[in-house]
N, C-alpha and C positions, 0 to 999 in steps of 0.2 A: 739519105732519102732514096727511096724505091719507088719508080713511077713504075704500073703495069694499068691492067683494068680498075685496081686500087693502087690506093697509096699507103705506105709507109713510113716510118723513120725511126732514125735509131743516133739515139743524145749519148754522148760520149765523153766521159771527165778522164783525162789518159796522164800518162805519166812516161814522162822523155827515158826510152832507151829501153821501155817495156813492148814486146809484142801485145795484141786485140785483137778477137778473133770474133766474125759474126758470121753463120753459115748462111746461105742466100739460098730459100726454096723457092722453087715457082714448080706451078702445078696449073691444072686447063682452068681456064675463068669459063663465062657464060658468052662470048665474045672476045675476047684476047687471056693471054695467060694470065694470073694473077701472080701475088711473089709476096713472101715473108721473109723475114730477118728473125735467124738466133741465134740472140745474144750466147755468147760460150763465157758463162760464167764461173765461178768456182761453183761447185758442185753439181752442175747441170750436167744430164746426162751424154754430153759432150766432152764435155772437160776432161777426160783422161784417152779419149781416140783423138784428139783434134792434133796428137803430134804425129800421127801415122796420115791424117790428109795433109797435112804439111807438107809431107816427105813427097808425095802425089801430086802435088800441084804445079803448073808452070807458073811465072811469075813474070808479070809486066812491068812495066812503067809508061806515064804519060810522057810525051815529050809537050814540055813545058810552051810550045810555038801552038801546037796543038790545042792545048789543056785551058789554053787561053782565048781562045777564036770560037772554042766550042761555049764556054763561061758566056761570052758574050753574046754567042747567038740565042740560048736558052737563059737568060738571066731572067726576063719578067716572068716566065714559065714558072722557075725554081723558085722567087718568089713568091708566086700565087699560091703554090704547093706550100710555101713552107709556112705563109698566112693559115691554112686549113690545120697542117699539123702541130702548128702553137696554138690554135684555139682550145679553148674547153670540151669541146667536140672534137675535134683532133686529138689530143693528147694521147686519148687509149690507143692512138693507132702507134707511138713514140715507146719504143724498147729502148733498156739504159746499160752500159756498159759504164763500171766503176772504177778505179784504181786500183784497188783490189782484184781485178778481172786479168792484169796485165802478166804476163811470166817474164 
């Protein structure tokens, strides 16, 4: 899920030991930035550069002390959010990444 001026999300069916790639746009909103997710599917016009931003990118990790104080400080937040994007009204805004998607 992507919170900006809008929201987001993106459902995910993955497969153990497979990489999943979704590139994160944000761009100026009308008051804060806004942000989009794309899904790098097979055949999407990503799908054959995404191993050259790979090689470009740094790479983090949560520390799990962290990962967990933050979880509970935004939990009703995330799921107020995640109410909007389950609905029937929501949904257009939920991109899908498939098993199929994975290298």
């Amino acid at each position: 899920m992507g919170i900006a001026e809008n929201k987001r999300g993106l459902e995910a069916d993955l497969e153990a030991g497979k990489a999943y790639v979704a590139i994160t746009q944000v761009r100026m909103g009308g008051r804060r930035a806004r942000m989009a997710f794309i899904p790098v599917t097979r055949g999407s016009e990503f799908w054959d550069t995404v191993n050259t931003y790979m090689t470009e990118l740094n790479y983090i990790e949560a520390k799990p002390d962290m990962l967990m104080q933050w979880e509970a400080k935004h939990r009703a937040k995330t799921q107020e959010i995640l109410a909007v994007l389950n609905s029937p009204k929501g949904q257009k805004y939920v991109l899908r990444l498939n098993r199929s998607d994975g290298r």
